[in-house]
N, C-alpha and C positions, 0 to 999 in steps of 0.2 A: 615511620614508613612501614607498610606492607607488603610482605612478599605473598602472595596471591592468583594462580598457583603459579611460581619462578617469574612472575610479573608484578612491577610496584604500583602501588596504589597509596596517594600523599594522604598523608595520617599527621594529624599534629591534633596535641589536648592543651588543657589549662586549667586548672580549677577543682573544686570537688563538690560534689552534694549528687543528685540528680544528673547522669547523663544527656545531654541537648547533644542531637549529631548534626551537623549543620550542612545542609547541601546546596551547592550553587549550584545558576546553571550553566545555559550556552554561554562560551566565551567568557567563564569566571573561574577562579580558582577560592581552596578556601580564603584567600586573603580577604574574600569581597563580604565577610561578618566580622572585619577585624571591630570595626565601629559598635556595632550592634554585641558585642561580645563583653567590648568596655565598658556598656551600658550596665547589661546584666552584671557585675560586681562577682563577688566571690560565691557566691551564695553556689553555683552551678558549673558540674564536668564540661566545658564548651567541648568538644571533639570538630572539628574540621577536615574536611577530604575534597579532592576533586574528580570529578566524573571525567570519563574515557577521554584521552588523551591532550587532555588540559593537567597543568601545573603539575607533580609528578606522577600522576598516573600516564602510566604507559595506554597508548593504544593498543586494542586489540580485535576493533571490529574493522571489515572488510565492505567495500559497496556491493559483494554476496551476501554478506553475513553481519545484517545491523539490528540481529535481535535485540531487542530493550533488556532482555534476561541477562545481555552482558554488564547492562550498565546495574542491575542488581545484582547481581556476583558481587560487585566493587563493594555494592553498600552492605553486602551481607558479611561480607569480609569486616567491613571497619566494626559493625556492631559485634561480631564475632573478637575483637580485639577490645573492645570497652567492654565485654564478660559483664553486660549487664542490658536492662530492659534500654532502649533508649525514647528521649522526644524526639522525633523525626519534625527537623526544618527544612523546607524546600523554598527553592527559589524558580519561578519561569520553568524551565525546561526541570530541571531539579523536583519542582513541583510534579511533574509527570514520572520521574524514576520513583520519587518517594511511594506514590500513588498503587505503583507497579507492583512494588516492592511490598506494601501492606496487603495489595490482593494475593501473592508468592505462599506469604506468609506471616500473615498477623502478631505472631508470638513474642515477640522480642521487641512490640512496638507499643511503646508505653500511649503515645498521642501525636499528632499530627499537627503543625501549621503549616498550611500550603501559602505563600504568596505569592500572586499571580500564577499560579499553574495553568498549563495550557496542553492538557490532554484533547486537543483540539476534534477530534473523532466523536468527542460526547456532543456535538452539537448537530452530527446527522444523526444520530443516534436518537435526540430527543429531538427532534424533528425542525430544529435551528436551521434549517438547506442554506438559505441565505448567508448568512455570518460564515458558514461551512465553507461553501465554495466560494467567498469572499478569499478566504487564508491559502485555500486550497491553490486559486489560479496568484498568488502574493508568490508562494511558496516554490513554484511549477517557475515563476519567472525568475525566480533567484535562481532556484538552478538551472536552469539555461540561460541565464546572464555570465554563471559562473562556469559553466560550458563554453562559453563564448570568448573566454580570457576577460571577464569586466572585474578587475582586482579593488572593485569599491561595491560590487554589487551587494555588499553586507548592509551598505547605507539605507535600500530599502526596507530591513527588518528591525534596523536600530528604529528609523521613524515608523513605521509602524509599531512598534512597542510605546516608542516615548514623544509621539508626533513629529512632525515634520521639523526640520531642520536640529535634530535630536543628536544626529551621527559629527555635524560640525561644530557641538557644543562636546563633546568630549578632545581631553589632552593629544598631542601626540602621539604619546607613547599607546594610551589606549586605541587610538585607531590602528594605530602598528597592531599592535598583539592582535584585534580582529580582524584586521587585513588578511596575517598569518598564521590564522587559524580557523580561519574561512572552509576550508576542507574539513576540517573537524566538525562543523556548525551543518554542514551538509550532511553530515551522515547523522548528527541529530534529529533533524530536520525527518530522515528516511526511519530512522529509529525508533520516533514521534510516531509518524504515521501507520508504523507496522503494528502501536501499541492498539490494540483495536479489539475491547470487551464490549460486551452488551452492558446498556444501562444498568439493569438490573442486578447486573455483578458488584457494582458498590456499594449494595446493601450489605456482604458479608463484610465491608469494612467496621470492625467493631471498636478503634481504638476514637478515645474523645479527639475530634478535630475542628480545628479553629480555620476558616478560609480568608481571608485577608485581598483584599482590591483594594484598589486607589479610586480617587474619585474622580480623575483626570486622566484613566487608562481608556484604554480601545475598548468600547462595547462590545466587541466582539470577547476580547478579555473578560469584562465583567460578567457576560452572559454567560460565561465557561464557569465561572466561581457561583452563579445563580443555580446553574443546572449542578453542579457537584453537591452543595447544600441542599437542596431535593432529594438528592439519590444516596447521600450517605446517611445512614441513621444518627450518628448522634454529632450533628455538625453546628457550627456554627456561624454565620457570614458577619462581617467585618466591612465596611467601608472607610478608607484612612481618609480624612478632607486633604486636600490639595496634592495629594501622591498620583505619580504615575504608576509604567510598571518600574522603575528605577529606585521606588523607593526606599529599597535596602542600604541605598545609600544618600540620598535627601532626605529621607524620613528617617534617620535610625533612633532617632528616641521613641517615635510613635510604634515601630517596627520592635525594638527592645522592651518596652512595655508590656505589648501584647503576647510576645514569646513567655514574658518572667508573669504574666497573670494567668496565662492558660494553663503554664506547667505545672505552679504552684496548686491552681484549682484542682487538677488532676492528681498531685500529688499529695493534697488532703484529703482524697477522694479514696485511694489507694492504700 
């Protein structure tokens, strides 16, 4: 645990060689790299946290105040606490603080895997309109589904992430915990969209980075991971065969792989 400033942010490690910081996103905690963790073996410091007001990080933004700089506070604290360079992993949303976080401040960020990241903004930006205002009017109707008391209206963003009938293939318990945490996912959602740099700012991203899709995600997803690999200099795209966006946890060997070869690469590089 981290105290941050007089607020906690979940912090749990494992391992040693190479720090790997692990970020989930909307509606996960670090639990959700338990799998892909096991994968990686000893060889690697895993570090796990979760983002604003999931698993014990405390909330601290407001539907005033959903700067994304809060949600890098968190992660600048957890690298601040592993007192070393780290591999930044992101997941979906996760994939967009990690992003944030490397344009903040580069220093401390050894490389990058982004899977399915959705800094959805880069897609007017490089002149995607279409795909753009596809997410835009998805997003607009969640939250005014969720303005309206609709306590399942999260089911539209599970299938759009993992297609249609996506949100009734998860457990119980899972639905529960996004049910009630649907307020949290909104202010993502707002936080998402406040995050808004010019294309051309991703060139100062200098750390090696690996981009990761599935081959059965939203196009509109995969076009987000196309246009990032453009605008980052030293990048690299990734198609997984048969992954959606879920694949952190369906795919966790093909997901663990690509973590333990990119780092490695990186790390005989350095």
């Amino acid at each position: 645990m981290v105290e941050y400033p007089a607020r906690r942010i979940d912090y749990r490690e494992q391992g040693s060689g190479p720090a790997i910081l692990f970020v989930p996103g909307s509606w996960s905690t670090g639990a959700l790299w338990r799998g892909v963790i096991a994968l990686l073996g000893d060889r690697f410091r895993a570090v796990t946290t979760s983002l604003l007001g999931y698993g014990d990080t405390e909330e601290r933004r407001t539907p005033d105040d959903v700067s994304i700089e809060q949600e890098i506070d968190v992660i600048d604290a957890v690298i601040q606490r592993t007192n070393s360079a780290v591999h930044l992993v992101g997941h979906s949303y996760g994939g967009t603080v990690c992003l944030a976080t490397a344009l903040r401040d580069p220093t401390k960020i050894a490389s990058m895997t982004l899977i399915e990241a959705t800094p959805f903004n880069l897609l007017r930006h490089s002149g995607d309109l279409g795909p753009y205002e596809q997410v835009r009017a998805m997003s607009d109707a969640y939250v005014r589904a969720c303005d309206n008391g609709n306590l399942l209206a999260a089911r539209s963003i599970i299938d759009f992430y993992g297609g249609d009938g996506s949100f009734d293939t998860f457990g119980a318990r899972a639905r529960d915990y996004i049910v009630a945490t649907t307020p949290t996912n909104i202010l993502d959602w707002s936080s998402a969209w406040r995050f808004d740099v010019p294309l051309a700012a991703y060139a100062a991203i200098t750390a090696p980075s690996l981009l990761v899709r599935g081959e059965r995600s939203h196009p509109v997803v995969q076009r987000v991971a196309e246009v990032l690999n453009d605008a980052i200099s030293r990048s690299s795209l990734v198609t997984v065969p048969g992954a959606s966006h879920f694949m952190v946890a369906t795919h966790a060997s093909d997901v663990a792989r690509l973590i333990r070869e990119h780092v490695a690469t990186v790390e005989t590089l350095r």
